[in-house]
Each structure stands twice: as C-alpha cells, then as structure tokens.
C-alpha positions in Angstrom: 0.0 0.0 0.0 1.4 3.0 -1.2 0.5 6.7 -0.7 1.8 9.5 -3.1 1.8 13.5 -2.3 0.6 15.1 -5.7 -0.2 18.6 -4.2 -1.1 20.7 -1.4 2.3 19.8 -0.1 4.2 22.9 1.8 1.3 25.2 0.3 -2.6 25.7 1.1 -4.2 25.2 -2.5 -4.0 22.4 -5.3 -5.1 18.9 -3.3 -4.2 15.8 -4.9 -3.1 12.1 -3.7 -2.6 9.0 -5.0 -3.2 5.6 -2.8 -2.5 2.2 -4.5 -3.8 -0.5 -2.5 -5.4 -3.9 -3.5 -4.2 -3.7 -6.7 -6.2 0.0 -7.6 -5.6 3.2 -7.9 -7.2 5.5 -6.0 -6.9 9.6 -5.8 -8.4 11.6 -3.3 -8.9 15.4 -5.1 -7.5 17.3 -7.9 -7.5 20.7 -7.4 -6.5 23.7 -8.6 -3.6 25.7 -7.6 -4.3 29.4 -6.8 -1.8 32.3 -7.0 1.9 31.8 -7.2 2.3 27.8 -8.3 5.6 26.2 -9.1 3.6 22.8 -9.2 1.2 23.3 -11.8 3.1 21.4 -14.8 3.9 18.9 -12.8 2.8 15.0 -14.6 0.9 12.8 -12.3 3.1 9.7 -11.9 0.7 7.7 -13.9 -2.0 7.8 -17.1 -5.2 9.0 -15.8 -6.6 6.0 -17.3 -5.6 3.9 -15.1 -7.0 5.4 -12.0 -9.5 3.3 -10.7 -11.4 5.6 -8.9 -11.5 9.5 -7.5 -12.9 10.7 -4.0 -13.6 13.9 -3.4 -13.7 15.7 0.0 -15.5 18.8 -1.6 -16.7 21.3 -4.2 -13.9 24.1 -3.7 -11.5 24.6 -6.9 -8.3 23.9 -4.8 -10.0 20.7 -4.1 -11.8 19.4 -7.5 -10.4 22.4 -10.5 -8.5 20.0 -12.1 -11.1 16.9 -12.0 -11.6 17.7 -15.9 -8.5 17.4 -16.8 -8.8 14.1 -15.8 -11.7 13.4 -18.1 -10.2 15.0 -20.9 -7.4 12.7 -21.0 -8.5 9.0 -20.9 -10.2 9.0 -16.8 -13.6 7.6 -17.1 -14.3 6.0 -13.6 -16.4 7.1 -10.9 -16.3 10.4 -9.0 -17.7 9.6 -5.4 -18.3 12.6 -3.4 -21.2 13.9 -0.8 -24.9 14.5 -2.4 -24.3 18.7 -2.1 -20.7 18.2 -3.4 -21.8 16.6 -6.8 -24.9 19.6 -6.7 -22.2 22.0 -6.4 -19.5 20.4 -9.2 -21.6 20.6 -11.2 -22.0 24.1 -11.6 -18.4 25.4 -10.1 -16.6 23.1 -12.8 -18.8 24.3 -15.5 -17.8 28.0 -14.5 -13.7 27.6 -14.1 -14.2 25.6 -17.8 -16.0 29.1 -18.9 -13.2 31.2 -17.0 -10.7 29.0 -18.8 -11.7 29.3 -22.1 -12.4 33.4 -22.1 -9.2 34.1 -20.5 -7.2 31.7 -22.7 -9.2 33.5 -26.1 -8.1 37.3 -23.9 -4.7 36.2 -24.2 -4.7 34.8 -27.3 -6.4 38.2 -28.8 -3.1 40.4 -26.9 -0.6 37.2 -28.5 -1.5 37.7 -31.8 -0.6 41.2 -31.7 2.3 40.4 -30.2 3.1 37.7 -32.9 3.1 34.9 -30.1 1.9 31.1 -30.8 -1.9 30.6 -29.2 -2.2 29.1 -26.1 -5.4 26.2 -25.1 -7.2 26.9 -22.3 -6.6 24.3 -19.3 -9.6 22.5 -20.2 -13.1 23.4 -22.1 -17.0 23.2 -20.7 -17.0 19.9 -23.0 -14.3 18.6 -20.7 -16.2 19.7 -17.5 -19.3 18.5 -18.8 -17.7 14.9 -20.0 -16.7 14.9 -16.0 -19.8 16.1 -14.6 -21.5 12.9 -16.0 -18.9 10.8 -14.3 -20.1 12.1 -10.4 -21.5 9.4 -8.0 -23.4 11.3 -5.2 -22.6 9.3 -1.7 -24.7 9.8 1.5 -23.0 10.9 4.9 -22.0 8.1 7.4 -22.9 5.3 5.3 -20.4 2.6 4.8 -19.5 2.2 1.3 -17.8 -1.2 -0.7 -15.5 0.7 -3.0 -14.3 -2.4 -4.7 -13.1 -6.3 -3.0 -11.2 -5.1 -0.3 -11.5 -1.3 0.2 -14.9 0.9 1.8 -15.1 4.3 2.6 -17.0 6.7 4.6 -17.9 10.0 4.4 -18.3 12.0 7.2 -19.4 15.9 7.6 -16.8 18.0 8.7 -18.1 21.6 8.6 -16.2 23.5 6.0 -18.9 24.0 3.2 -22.2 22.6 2.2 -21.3 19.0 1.2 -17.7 19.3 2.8 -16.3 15.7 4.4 -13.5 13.7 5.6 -13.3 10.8 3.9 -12.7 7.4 5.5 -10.9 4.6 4.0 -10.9 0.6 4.9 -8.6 -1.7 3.5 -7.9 -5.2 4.1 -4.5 -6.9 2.1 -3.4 -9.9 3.0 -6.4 -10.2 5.5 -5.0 -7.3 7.3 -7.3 -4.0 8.2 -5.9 -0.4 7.5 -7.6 2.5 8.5 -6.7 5.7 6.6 -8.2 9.3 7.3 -8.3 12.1 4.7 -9.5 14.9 6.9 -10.4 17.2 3.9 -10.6 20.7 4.9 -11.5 21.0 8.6 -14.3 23.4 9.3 -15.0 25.9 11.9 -16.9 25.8 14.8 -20.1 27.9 14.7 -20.0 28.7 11.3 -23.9 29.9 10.3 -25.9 28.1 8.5 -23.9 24.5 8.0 -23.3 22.2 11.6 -20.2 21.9 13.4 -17.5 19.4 12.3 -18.1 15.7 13.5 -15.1 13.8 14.7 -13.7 10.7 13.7 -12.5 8.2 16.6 -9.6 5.4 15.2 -7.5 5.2 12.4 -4.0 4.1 11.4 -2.9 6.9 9.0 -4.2 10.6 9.1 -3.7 13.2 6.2 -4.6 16.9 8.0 -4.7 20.1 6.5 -2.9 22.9 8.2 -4.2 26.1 7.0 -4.2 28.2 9.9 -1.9 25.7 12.3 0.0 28.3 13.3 -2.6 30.8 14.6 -6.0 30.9 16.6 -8.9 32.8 15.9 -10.2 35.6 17.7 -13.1 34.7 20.2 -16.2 34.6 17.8 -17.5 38.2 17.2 -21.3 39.5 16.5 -20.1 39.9 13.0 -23.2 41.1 11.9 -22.1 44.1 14.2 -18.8 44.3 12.4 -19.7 44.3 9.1 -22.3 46.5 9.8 -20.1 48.9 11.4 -17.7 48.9 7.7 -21.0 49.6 5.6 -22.0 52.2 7.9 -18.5 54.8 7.4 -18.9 53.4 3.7 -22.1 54.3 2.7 -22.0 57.7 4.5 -18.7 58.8 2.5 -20.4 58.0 -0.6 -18.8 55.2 -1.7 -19.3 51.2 -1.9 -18.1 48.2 -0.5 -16.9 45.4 -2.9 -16.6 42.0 -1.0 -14.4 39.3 -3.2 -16.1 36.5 -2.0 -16.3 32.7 -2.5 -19.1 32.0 -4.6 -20.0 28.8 -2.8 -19.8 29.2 1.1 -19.1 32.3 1.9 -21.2 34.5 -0.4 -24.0 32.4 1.5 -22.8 33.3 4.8 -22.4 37.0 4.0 -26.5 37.5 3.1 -27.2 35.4 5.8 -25.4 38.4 8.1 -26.9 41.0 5.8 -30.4 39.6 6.5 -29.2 39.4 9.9 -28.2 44.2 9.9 -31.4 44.7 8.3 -33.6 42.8 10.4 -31.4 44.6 13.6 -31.7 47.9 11.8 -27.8 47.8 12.3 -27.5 50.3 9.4 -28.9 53.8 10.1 -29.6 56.6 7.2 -29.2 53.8 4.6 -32.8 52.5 4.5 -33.0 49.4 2.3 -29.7 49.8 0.8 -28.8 48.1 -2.2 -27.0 44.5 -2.1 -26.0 42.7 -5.5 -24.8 39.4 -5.7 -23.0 39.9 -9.1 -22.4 36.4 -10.0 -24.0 33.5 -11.8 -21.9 30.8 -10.3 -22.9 32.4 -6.2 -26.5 33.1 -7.4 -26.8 29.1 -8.4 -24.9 27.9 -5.3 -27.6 29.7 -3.3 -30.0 27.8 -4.9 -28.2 24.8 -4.1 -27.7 25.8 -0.7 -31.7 26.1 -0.1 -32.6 23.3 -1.6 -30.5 21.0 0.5 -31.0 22.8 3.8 -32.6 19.6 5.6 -29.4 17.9 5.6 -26.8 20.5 6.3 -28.5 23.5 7.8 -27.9 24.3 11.5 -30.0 24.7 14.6 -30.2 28.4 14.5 -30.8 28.4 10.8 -33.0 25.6 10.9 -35.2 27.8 13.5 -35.3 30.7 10.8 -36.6 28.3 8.5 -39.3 27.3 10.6 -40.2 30.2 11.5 -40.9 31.0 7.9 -37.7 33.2 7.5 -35.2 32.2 4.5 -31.8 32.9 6.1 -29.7 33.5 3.4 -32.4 36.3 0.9 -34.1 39.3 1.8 -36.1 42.0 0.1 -34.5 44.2 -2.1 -31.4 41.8 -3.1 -30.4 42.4 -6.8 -29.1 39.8 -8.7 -26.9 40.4 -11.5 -26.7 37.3 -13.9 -26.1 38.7 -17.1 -22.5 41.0 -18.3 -24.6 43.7 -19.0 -26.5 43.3 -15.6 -23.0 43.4 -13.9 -21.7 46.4 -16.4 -25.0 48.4 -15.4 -24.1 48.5 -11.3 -21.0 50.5 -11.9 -22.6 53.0 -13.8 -25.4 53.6 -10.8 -24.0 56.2 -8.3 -26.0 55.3 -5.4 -23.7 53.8 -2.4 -23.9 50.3 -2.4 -23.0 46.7 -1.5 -21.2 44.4 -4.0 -20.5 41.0 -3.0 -18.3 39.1 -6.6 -16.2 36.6 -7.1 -13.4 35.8 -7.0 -12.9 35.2 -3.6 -9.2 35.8 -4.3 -9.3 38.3 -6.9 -8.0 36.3 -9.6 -10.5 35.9 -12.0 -14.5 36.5 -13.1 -16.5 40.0 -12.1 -14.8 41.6 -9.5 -12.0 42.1 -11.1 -14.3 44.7 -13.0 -15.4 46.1 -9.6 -12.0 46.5 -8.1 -11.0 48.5 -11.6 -14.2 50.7 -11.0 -13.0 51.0 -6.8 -9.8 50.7 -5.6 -8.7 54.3 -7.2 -11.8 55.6 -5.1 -11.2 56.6 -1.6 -14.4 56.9 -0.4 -15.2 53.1 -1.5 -14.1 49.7 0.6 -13.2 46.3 -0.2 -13.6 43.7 2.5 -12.0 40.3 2.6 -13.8 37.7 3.8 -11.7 35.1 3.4 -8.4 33.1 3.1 -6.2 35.0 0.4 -3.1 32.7 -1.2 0.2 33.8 -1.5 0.9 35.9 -4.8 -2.9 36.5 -5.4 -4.2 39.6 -5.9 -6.2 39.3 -2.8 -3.1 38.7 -0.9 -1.1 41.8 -2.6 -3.8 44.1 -1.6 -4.1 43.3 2.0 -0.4 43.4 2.1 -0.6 47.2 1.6 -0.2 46.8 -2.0 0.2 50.9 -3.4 -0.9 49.5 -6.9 -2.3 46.5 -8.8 -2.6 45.6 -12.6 -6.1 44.9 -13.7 -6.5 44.0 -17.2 -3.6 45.2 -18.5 -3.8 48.7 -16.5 -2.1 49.6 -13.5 -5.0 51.0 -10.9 -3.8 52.7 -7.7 -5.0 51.8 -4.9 -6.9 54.4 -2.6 -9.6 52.6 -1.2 -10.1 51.5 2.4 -9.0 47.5 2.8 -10.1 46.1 5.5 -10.4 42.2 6.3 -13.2 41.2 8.6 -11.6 39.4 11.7 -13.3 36.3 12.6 -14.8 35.1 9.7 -12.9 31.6 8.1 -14.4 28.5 7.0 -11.0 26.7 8.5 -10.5 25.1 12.2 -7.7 27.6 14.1 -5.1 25.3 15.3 -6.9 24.6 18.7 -9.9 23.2 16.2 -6.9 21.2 14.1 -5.9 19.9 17.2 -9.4 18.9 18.8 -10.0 17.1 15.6 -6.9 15.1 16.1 -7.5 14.6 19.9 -10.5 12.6 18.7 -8.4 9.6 17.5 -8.1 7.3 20.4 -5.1 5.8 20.1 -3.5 8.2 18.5 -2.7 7.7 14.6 0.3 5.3 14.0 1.4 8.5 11.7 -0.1 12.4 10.8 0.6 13.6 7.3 0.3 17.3 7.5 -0.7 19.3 4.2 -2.9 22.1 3.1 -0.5 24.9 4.9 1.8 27.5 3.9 5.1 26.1 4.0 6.6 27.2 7.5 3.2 26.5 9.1 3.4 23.0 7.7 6.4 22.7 9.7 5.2 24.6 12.7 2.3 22.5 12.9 4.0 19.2 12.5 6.1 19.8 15.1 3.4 20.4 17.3 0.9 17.2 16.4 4.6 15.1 17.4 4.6 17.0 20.8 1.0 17.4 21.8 -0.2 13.8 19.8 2.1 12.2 20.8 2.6 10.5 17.0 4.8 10.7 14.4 4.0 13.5 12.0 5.8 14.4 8.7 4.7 17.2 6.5 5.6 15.7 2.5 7.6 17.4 -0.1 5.5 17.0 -3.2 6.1 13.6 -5.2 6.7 12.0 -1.5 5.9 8.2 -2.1 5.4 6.6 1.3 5.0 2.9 2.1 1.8 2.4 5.2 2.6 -1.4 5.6 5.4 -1.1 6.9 5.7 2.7 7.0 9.0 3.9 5.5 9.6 6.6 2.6 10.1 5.5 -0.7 11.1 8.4 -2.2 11.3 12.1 -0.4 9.8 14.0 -3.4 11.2 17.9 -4.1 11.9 20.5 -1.3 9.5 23.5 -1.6 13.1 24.8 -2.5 14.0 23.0 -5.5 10.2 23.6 -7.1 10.8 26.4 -9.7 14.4 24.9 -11.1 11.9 21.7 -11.7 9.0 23.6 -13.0 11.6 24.7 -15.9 12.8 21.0 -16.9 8.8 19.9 -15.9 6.2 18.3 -18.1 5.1 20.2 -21.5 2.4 21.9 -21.4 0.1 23.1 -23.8 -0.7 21.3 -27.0 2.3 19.2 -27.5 1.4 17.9 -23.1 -2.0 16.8 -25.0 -0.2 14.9 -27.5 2.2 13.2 -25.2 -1.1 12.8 -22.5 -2.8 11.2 -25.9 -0.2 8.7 -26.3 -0.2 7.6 -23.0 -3.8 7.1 -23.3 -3.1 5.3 -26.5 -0.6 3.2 -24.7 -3.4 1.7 -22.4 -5.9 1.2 -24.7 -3.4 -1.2 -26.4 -2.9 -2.8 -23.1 -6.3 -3.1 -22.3 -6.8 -5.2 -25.6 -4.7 -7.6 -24.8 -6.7 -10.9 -25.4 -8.4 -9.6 -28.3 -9.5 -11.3 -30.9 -6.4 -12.1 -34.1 -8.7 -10.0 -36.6 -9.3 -7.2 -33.9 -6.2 -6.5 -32.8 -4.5 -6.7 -36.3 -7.6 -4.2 -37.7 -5.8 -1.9 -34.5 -2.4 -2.1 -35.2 -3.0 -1.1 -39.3 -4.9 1.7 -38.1 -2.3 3.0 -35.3 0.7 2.0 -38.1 -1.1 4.6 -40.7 -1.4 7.1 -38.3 2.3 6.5 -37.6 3.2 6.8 -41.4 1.1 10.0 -41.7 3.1 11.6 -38.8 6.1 10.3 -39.0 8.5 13.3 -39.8 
C-alpha cells in the first residue's frame, strides 16, 4: 500500500493524492492551484486512465479544479463525493471551464498582436461536462464497498455545504488499514452549515494545516462588524466590494446581511442596495436552499421554521447577465457588491475592483483566506498599486479584512479534531499549509499527539505497511528549477497525454480477438506513417 503527495504539499491550495492498494488506484482530489504555483506542470506519476477511482472531500477549486482534466485525457471511472458536493460540481466546474476558455481567447487576442503562438485553455466546458457525468453522489455516514477489499465513509466536517472527511478501509493480506483524509476542517459555529463531526480510530491521518500556526479571535457578532464597515462606507459616498467565495461564503455574508437589516444595524441607509454579481454564487444559493434539511444548523433551521429564509431578503439584486453586472458600476448610489473571486484572480470583481480601488471613499472587504501571490493577498499586504487588465490601478480605497470570519478550524480546532483519535494515529501527514506552518504545525501534532508527523515534499511516495519513505519527493526549494525541466504543457502535453492514453488502450486489448487487434495495429501503423516526420 502506497501513498503519493501530488499537491497541497508545503502550500494551502491544489489537493491531490494517489493511494495504491489492492491492486487499484485511488486519488483523493485534484485541485487547482491558486496564486503563485511552481507545481502546476507537474505530470501525475501515472495515465489517468488507469485510476480506478477518484474521492472527493469537496466542491472548492483547490479541491476538484482540475477533476476535468482528468476526463479530458483517458479517466472515465467514478467520481464519489457527498450529495451537495456533486450539486455543487456541477456548476463550479462548468464555471472555471468558462473562466478558462475566455481568458485563454483574452490572451490569445493580446498574443497575436504580439506575434506569439496561441495558447489552449486548461480544459473546455465539454471537458467539465464529459466529468460532470462521471459524479457518484454518496450519502454521509454510510459505509460504502469501494471495490473487494477497500470501503469508505464520508463523514461531515463543517467547512462548506457537502464538505467531508473521507474514510478509507482496506484489508491486504487479511489485514485491516484505517486511513483518514481529513479534507478541509471546518470551523466551529460557522452559520448556516453544523459543526464538524469527529472521527474516533484510524492508522494513517492526512490533515490540512491552514491556519496551524494561529488561533482565531473569540467569535465576534459579525453582523455588528460588518455593519459597522458599511455604515462609514455608505455615509462617504462610496461602496463596499466584497471578493467573495461563490460557494460558502457569499452564502454566509447574506445570511449576516439579512441578519443588519432585520437589527436595523445600518442607520440613514434604508433598504440599501446589495447585488450578488455572480451566476456561479447566485446558483450555489440555490443549491444551498434546496439542500437545507441535511446540512442546515439549529439556528438556521429555527429561521426556516419560522418562515424566514436565512440567506435572501427584500430588495437583493441579482446580476446574472454582463450587462447586468456592467449596469451596477454606472449607478451612483452607495452600495454593496459582494463578486467573485474570492481571491481576486478571475471573473467580475476584477471589474469592480478597476471601477473602486482608485476611489477613496469606497471599501473592499476580505472575507476570506487569500493565497500567496494573489491579488487578494497583494492588496491586504498594503499593495500601493495593482494591474487589472492590463492597466495599473492605484489603490486608494479603504482594505479592510473582517476578523473572525474563516471557514477553517484555528489550530486549537486542528488539534481537537486530532484529539478525537483514540489511540492516536500510528502517523499524521500534514498538508494544506503554507510552508513554514506545515512545519510549525507538525512539530506540534509530534509533541502534543504524541505521534509521528511528517509534512511531504510533493512527489513523496510513502510505504503504510510497513511505513517507511520511498522516495522524499522535491523540497519546496527546489520547485521552480523543476517547473523549468517539468512536463510540457500546452498542446504538444496533449499529445504526449494522448499517447499515454493510446498506450493503455493497447494494453487493455490484450486478449483480443487475431482480426481485432491486427484491424488496431494497421490503423495505429497509418497514423504513424502520416506523422512520422
């Protein structure tokens, strides 16, 4: 049994790992990479066609952006993942595919000025969509036979609607291994979704670190703090532009919205206006409501029953089409704009940041985690200036990041999570974190837990049966002098991906039929001759 660290290794986005047991191969995410990535043209050690299978803890792009790739280059087995997690896929993969493709043809429009060669975009909506089809929704806490000797588990850990650790059974050599993928660990007495559950035994434990270095301020009334921002905002004249998550937090942010009108929080600003200028956030809300039985907390479960819908309120403008989002920058009146990005990287607010930041009367609030070399990151670095299509804007707005507010477990939460396990875990595999807090927090699971804990390089390979390391993978270090020599990318990585793929078709037909495989090889031989330069 063999695990392999293909991302999310001394840095918080871009999940992905391989386990090969009984004879399969299993990964557990794909993500994306977000902001400064020396991994991204890194291969996966082998074809995606022969993966067996492909869990998924949940819906956000660090965790699943890169599930089409998959798909567009020979996977075609199951994608397991929580009922809420395939409802929200399905739209959030159709939407990077889009963001993809337009800023692949944006930069192909200023290349051929520029007399450069076109570039492909990552993957298309065909490839998402091709992907989509290939999600298996999976109920909470119920035991699941993956294949002869492996189950899994999902169980709700209170990150994001559909959000789980994922548990793992399997029995070589009639032998029992437990292994634990915590996903990312919510936390506690986040509104609308419930508290993280906890997970009592296992053998091997992969934890995310994101803030294992730090704890969170005691929980504020953050409907009082954000209200407080809006207040100086709108009485300057100005607006507040919130980059937010389009699934998760945008959710949470009308739900304290609803919360300062209902309190009258606000005074002078009657009914001001609130857009949600997003497609992708507008449909996740809609996902959100429609699943609010199973994942909806106490308090917002009250709401609901008391004929209140937590998360909408009168007056909330929804902007779905461009010129929809165009027409709210050319309205004066002080306003709320809550867009995505979350990070600033891509999609609408990228438009409302150009339209803002020069303007010191306006406000941008970050609600949540913002990666290294984003432009979310720059900004509440004290960032003087930023380039936004091209053109440098300067930045006079207030920044302000709302304290309090994170979909991630502190490090006391990391560790009460851990403290579960009883006895602890014969070994902690700590990812998910910057790179010094991967370290930091290692060395405090091995004092506090009392277990061995290692934080991977990426391309780790590690041997659970017995446990040794089979090959240490690249320091953090070292990434970017790979990254030059890594794997092509572009169109000629298709081709090479192709013939990989090609390469296990022809081993799958082994045991064909004389006439078959003869009928294969003429046809593979004449492509060969047409090629052949």
């Amino acid at each position: 049994m063999k695990l392999t660290f293909l991302g999310a290794t001394h840095e918080v986005t871009g999940s992905c790992f391989l386990l090969q047991a009984c004879e399969k191969n299993i990964m557990v995410d794909c993500g994306m990479q977000q902001g400064s990535d020396e991994y991204e043209h890194q291969e996966i050690p082998i074809s995606p066609a022969e993966i067996d299978y492909v869990l998924l803890t949940h819906a956000h792009i660090d965790h699943s952006g890169r599930l089409p790739l998959l798909s567009k280059y020979g996977y075609r087995g199951p994608v397991l993942a929580t009922d809420a997690t395939c409802d929200l896929c399905g739209i959030m993969l159709r939407d990077s595919a889009h963001i993809q493709e337009f800023e692949a043809e944006w930069k192909n429009r200023k290349g051929k000025r520029a007399g450069r060669e076109p570039i492909e975009p990552l993957y298309t909506i065909d490839d998402a969509e091709k992907l989509i089809q290939q999600l298996e929704p999976c109920a909470y806490n119920k035991k699941i036979p993956l294949c002869e000797g492996i189950e899994i588990r999902f169980i709700d850990v209170g990150h994001l609607l559909g959000s789980a650790s994922i548990e793992l059974w399997v029995t070589e050599k009639g032998k029992t291994t437990k292994l634990v993928f915590s996903g990312d660990v919510g936390n506690l007495n986040q509104p609308l979704i419930k508290d993280p559950e906890y997970i009592s035994q296992a053998d091997f434990v992969v934890v995310e670190s994101t803030y294992g270095n730090r704890l969170h301020q005691p929980p504020p009334d953050y409907s009082a703090s954000l209200s407080k921002i809006i207040q100086r905002t709108l009485d300057r004249g100005g607006n507040v532009i919130i980059p937010s998550f389009a699934v998760g937090r945008t959710q949470e942010i009308l739900y304290f919205i609803r919360d300062i009108r209902a309190r009258g929080l606000v005074k002078g600003h009657d009914d001001f206006p609130v857009y949600v200028d997003s497609p992708l956030a507008i449909e996740a809300t809609n996902i959100f409501q429609e699943n609010f039985r199973e994942t909806f907390d106490s308090e917002a479960m009250d709401l609901v029953n008391h004929g209140i819908n937590p998360i909408t309120f009168y007056g909330l403008k929804l902007a779905v089409t461009s010129d929809e989002s165009k027409a709210i920058n050319f309205d004066n009146t002080p306003k709320v704009i809550i867009s995505a990005s979350g990070m600033c990287e891509a999609g609408r607010i990228k438009h409302h940041l150009k339209h803002n930041l020069w303007r010191p009367e306006s406000t941008v609030i970050f609600v949540g985690y913002q990666a290294e070399g984003t432009t979310g990151r720059a900004l509440l670095e004290g960032a003087k200036s930023v380039k936004l299509f091209g053109e440098t804007i300067d930045v006079r707005a207030e920044i302000v990041q709302l304290q309090g507010v994170s979909g991630h477990a502190d490090q006391a939460g990391l560790l009460r999570w851990l403290d579960a396990f009883s006895p602890p875990p014969k070994q902690v595999f700590v990812v998910h974190g910057e790179s010094s807090v991967c370290d930091t927090f290692t060395q405090l699971i091995s004092q506090h837990c009392h277990t061995p804990a290692v934080a991977p390089n990426y391309g780790a390979v590690w041997e659970l049966d017995p446990v040794r390391q089979l090959n240490p993978g690249i320091p953090r270090e070292q990434m970017k002098a790979a990254a030059k020599t890594s794997a092509p990318s572009g169109v000629f990585g298709r081709l090479l991906a192709a013939g990989k793929r090609l390469m296990e078709v022809i081993q799958h037909n082994q045991g064909g039929t004389n006439k078959d495989l003869a009928k294969f090889a003429d046809q593979i031989n004449s492509l060969c001759d047409k090629w052949d330069r």
